[in-house]
Every structure is written in C-alpha cells, then in structure tokens.
N, C-alpha and C positions, 0 to 999 in steps of 0.2 A: 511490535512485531517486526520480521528480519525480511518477508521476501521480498525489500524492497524494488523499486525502479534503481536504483533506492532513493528513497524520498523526493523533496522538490527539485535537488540541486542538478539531477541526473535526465530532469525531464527537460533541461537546459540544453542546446550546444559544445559540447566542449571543443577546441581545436587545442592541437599537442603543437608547443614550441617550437620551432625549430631548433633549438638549444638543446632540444631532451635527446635525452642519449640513445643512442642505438640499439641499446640494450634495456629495453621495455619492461622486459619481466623474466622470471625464472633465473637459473643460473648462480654464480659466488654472491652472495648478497654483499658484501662490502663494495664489490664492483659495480653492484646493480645502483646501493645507495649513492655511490660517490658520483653517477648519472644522476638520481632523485637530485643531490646537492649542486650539480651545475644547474640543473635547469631551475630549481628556486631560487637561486640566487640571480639567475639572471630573469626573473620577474622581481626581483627587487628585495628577496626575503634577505634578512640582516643575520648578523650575529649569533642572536639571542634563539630564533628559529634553526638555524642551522646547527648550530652546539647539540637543540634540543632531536635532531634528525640521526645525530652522533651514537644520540641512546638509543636508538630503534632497534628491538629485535625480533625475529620471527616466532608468532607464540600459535604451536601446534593446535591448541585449542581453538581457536580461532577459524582454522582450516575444519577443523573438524564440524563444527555447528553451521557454516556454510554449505559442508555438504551433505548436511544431514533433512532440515526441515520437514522431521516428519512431522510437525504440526497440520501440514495442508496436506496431510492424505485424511484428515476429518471430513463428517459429511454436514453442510448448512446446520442441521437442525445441532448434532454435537457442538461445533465450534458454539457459534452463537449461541445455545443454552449455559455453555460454562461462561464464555467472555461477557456478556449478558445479565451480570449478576446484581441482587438487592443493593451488594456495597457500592456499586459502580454508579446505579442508578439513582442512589438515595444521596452519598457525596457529589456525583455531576450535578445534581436540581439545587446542592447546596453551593456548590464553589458559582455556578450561575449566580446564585443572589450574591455572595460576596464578594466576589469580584464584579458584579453587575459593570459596574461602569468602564470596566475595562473592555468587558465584552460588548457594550456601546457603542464606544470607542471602536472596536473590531469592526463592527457590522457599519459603523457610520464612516469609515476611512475604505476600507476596502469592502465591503458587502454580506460578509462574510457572517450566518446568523453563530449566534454562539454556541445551542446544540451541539453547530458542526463541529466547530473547533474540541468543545469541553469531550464530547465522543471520543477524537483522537487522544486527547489527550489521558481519556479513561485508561482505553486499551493500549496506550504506550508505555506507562509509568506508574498506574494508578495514580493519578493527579499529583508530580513526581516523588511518591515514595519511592520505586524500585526503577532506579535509573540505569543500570547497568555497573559490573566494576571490572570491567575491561579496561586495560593499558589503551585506551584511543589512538596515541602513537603508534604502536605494537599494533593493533587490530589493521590500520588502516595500513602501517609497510608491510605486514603480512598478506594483502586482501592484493594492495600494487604489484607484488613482487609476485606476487601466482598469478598466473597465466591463465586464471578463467575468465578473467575479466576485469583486468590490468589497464585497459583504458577508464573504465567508469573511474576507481579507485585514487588511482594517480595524480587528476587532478583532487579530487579529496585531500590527498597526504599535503600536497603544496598547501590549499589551503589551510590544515590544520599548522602548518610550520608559518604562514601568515597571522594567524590568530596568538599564537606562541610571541611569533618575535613583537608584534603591537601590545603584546600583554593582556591580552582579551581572558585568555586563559594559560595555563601555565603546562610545563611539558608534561607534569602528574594527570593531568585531567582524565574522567576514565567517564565510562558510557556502555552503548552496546557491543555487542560483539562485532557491528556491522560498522564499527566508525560514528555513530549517531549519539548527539550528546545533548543533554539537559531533559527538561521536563516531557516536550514532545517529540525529544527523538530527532532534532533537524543535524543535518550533515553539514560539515564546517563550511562548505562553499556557501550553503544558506544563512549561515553563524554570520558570515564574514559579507557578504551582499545583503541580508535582506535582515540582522538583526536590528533588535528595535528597544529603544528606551522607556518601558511603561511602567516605571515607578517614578521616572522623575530622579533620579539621581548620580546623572550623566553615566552611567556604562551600562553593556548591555552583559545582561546576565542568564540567560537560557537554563544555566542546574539550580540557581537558589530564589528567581523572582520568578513568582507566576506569571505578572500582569508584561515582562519580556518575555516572555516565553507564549502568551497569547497572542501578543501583537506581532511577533514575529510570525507566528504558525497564520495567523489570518493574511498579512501582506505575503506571504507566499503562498496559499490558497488561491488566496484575488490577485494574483498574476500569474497562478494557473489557465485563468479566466472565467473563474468563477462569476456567475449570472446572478446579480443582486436580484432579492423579490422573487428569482423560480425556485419552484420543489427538487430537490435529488432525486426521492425515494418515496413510491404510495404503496402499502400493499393492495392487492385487489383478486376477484374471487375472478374465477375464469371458468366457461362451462364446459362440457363433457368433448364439442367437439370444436375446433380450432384447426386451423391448418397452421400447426404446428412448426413448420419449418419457418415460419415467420418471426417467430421467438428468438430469444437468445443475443447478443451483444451486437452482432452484425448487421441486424433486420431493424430498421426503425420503419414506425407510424404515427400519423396525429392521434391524441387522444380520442379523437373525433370514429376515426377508423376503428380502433380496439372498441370501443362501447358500439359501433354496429355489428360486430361480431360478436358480441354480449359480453367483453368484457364489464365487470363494474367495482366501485368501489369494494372497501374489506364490508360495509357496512348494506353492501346489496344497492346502495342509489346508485344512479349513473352516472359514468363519468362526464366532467365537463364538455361539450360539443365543440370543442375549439381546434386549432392545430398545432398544439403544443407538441412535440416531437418528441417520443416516447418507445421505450424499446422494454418489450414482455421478458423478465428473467424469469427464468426455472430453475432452479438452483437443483430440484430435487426431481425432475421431471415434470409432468402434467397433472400429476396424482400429490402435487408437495406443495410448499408455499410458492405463492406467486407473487412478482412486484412490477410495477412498472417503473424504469429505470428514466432517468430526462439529462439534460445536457452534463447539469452541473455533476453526474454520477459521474461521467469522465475524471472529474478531480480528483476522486478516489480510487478510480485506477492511476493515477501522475501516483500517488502515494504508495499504492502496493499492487503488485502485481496481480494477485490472488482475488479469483471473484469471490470466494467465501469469505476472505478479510473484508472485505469492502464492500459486501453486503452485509458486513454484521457491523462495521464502523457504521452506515450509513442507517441502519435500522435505529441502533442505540441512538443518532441523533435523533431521527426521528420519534423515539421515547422520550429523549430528554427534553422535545418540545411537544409532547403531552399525548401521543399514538399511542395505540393501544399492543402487546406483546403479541407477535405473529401468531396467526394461526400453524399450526404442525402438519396439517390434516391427515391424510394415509398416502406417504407415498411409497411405491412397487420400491422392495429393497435392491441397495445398492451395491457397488463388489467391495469386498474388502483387499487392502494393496497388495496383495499378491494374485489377486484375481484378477485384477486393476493392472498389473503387471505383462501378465497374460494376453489379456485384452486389448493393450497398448502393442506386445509383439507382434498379434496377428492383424490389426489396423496395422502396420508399418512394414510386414509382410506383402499387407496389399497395395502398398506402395504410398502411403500417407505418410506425412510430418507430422509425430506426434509429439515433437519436441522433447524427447527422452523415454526409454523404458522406468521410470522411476514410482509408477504406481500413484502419480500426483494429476485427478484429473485439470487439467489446466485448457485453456482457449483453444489451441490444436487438438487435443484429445476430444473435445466438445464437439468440435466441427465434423472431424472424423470419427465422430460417435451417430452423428448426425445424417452424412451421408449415407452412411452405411444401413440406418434406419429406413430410410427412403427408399432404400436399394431394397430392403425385406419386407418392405409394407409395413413396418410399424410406424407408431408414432413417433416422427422427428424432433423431438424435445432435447436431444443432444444429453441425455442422462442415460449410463452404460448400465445395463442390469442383468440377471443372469439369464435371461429370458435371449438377450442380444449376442452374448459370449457365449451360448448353445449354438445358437444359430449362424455366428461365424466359424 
C-alpha cells in the first residue's frame, strides 16, 4: 500500500547537507537534478550512481497516483473484507512453515513475531508476486522534484543513487509508484542501512530472496521499537454505554481500566486485570468492530499512515497467528466521499484542522468529528455519520 510515512526509513531523522542546493524542488529539472548530483556526490556517491541520476525523468504517472489514494476513502469493514482474503491467509500460514526458520531467526534477533512480518508482507506484494513496475529512479526524482513533499523524498533518491553506484541494485530496478522496492516494499534508505543477508549468500537481495527480505522487514520493525512478548491488536466486545470520548488513538488505559467499564474479550471473558496500556479503536463507531490497540500498534502506524491500513495489516497478523475473523456487527452508516467532503468543509468552517477537504477520514477528521459530538450530545466515538452532518 502507498500512504505511506512512507515506510521505516521516513520515521528516521533526516537532516539536508549543506551541499544540497538551493533549489529543493520544482522548477527546470535539469537544473534541479544537477543540485540532486552535487549533493550526492558530496556524500560520497561515485560514478556509476551519478551516470545512473543522468537517466532520471519525470513520469506524470507517478504524480498522478500520489494524488489520487482513493483507496482510503474505504470504510474498515470494505478495506479489510477484500485485503483479508482466503489466498492471503492460506499462503501466509504456508510461507510461515516454509520459511519457519527464517522467521525464527526474525523473532529471535529482533522480537519481531512472524505473523507480523508474513501480514506486511501479504498486503504489500502478495508474498512478492506483484512488486510494482515503476522506473524506481523516475518515481523517486519525480516524488523529490514536486514540491509536496520534497524533503521526505530526496533523501530517498540519494539513497537509491547509493544502492546503484555499490551495485546493490542496478539503475533498471523498478517497484512501487512510491519509490518502495522488493518483496515488502522497504524504501532504499532501509535497502541501504538496515538490509540483511538471510540466505546466506553474501548480498542482500529485497525483490528475489524472501528470507532478505524478512530479516530486513523484522530489524526495521525492532528498531521501530517493537516490544518483544507484547500483543499489537485483541479484538474485544464493548457494552452499550462507555464514555466514549475515551476511545480512539489519543486516550490510552490499563487493560485493568477498560474491563471495569465492561470492556471484555471477543470471546466475553475478562480482560486481564493488569496495567498493560491499551487504547479502544472504533474504526466504525460504537455500533462497529471494536479493538484494543497496545504499544507495539504504534509500529504500524511508522509503516502507514492510515488507521484503516494498519488495522487491517494488524488483524490479518493476528489471523495468521490463529484469531478468529472480526466480528462486523451493525454499525450506524457511514458518509460516502462526497458527503465526507462536505463534512470535512463544515468542521474546517468551524475552524478545525482537518487536514484537507479530500473526503479521506484520517486522525484530524476523527478528532474533529469528535469534538463536535460532544458539542451535540452524541456519542463521541469520532465516527462521522449522517445523523452528525444534519446536525452541523
């Protein structure tokens, strides 16, 4: 999937050289590139990288599916009922056993249970069959050179022009539209810091070996800081009344807390009485599936922005290590993007950051879906419905 942070390499640091040129983004791209080419070269990039930065050209496509993503105007139960599928589930429990000892490996070096990984990797490539056939070079000087977000990017292209001139990979290399290459999709700065050799045959190879392409997705997981031994993701059944405003990304509680509110398992027992730190999603509202979210859920947002990706990445692991398929249950319908559109105008009317008119509910939208319930006496569960857009 594309909304990313984008991926691990992004949840990093970057600082810009001093070298790099003044001219950041937009404008002659010859003039732009020949800035990319000072400042790589003065990190050290050779030759063979730079020759390869000579071919770069701006591929319209490219721009285009960046500002498209209507995938995420989906609601929880669509996304995840199609990503969620028999092949996903029957091939993940299968590449677990066959690679088992890679995944061993994973979880014994860095903590990392294999579920997690084998999930990403479902929803990225299908266990990489469909890796992307994007120009990589192209994706990523088109992604630098626009001006939406030219910093993230930039350090990306240098490192693909590092990867190039080592021979890691070659300037043909191709992937997603987003610059993300091999099996699970890792972005060259993680290609080039945190690849890993799990075949044993001195190079690392992210598009044709699985077992490099594990061990790398795991050692950049677990220096997300991923919590060896804790849960991501429990579903759990939740009763009629809740003080609601408590729910959602921002509000955390011990497990201990939620089960004296009656939280409990999917399964109706109680939850553990401990003070495991846990935060109630509603993906769907109060009336939808319910989960409790815990630390290590943060790693899956490092990986996508999108809380519908990364509740449905985190579900499927927790399928692939033997949970049972969500409940649906009935929840109050939701807007569709033009309604969602709407919605977002008149929250940002009333002076909220809703992070764009684009009809995409995202974390701002939530909150200021939120408030605003509170403000009407309804249930703050931060799910927009049309019961809420009357009432604004």
């Amino acid at each position: 999937m594309d909304l990313r942070t984008p991926l691990f390499g992004l949840a990093l640091a970057f600082g810009m050289p001093a070298a790099a040129s003044a001219q950041q983004c937009g404008g002659d791209f010859g003039a732009w590139r020949a800035g990319v080419e000072a400042e790589a070269a003065s990190q050290g990039v050779g030759q063979r990288g730079l020759s390869a930065l000579s071919q770069a050209r701006l591929d319209q496509n490219v721009l285009s599916r960046d500002r498209a993503q209507g995938v995420f105007t989906q609601n929880f139960r669509e996304f995840a009922g199609r990503m969620i599928n028999d092949y996903r589930l029957t091939h993940g429990r299968a590449n677990l056993q066959k690679y088992s000892d890679t995944f061993a490996r994973a979880e014994s070096e860095f903590g990392v249970p294999g579920p997690v990984i084998a999930s990403f990797w479902a929803l990225e490539t299908d266990f990489g069959a469909v890796q992307g056939d994007f120009s990589t070079l192209n994706a990523l000087a088109t992604l630098a050179h626009d001006c939406r977000r030219p910093e993230l990017f930039r350090p990306e292209l240098i490192a693909l022009l590092k990867l190039i001139d080592q021979s890691v990979v070659d300037a043909g290399v191709t992937g997603a539209w987003a610059g993300e290459i091999g099996q699970l999709q890792m972005l060259p700065t993680d290609y080039l810091e945190k690849g890993m050799d799990g075949d044993g045959d001195g190079r690392v190879d992210l598009k044709g070996s699985a077992p490099d392409a594990i061990l790398t997705a795991a050692r950049a997981i677990g220096e997300l800081g991923w919590k060896p031994g804790q849960p991501w993701l429990d579903e759990v059944r939740v009763p009629a009344n809740l003080p609601w405003a408590e729910t959602g990304l921002i509000s955390s509680l011990p497990r201990s807390a939620w089960s004296r509110l009656g939280v409990t398992s999917r399964s109706g027992e109680p939850l553990p009485a401990d003070e495991l730190p846990a935060r109630l999603i509603l993906p769907m509202g109060h009336k939808g599936p319910a989960f409790l979210a815990y630390d290590n859920f943060d790693i899956y947002l490092e990986w996508n922005q999108s809380l519908i990706y990364t509740l449905t990445a985190a579900h499927l692991a927790a399928r692939l290590a033997g949970a049972p398929a969500f409940d649906p249950r009935q929840p109050e319908p939701g807007l569709e993007p033009e309604a969602m559109k709407l919605l977002q105008q008149k929250l940002a009317d009333r002076g909220y950051d809703v992070g764009g008119i684009d009809g995409i509910l995202g974390l701002n939208t939530r909150l200021a879906v939120r408030q605003e319930q509170l403000r009407l006496g309804l249930p703050a569960d931060g799910w927009p419905t049309p019961t809420l857009l009357a009432n604004l």
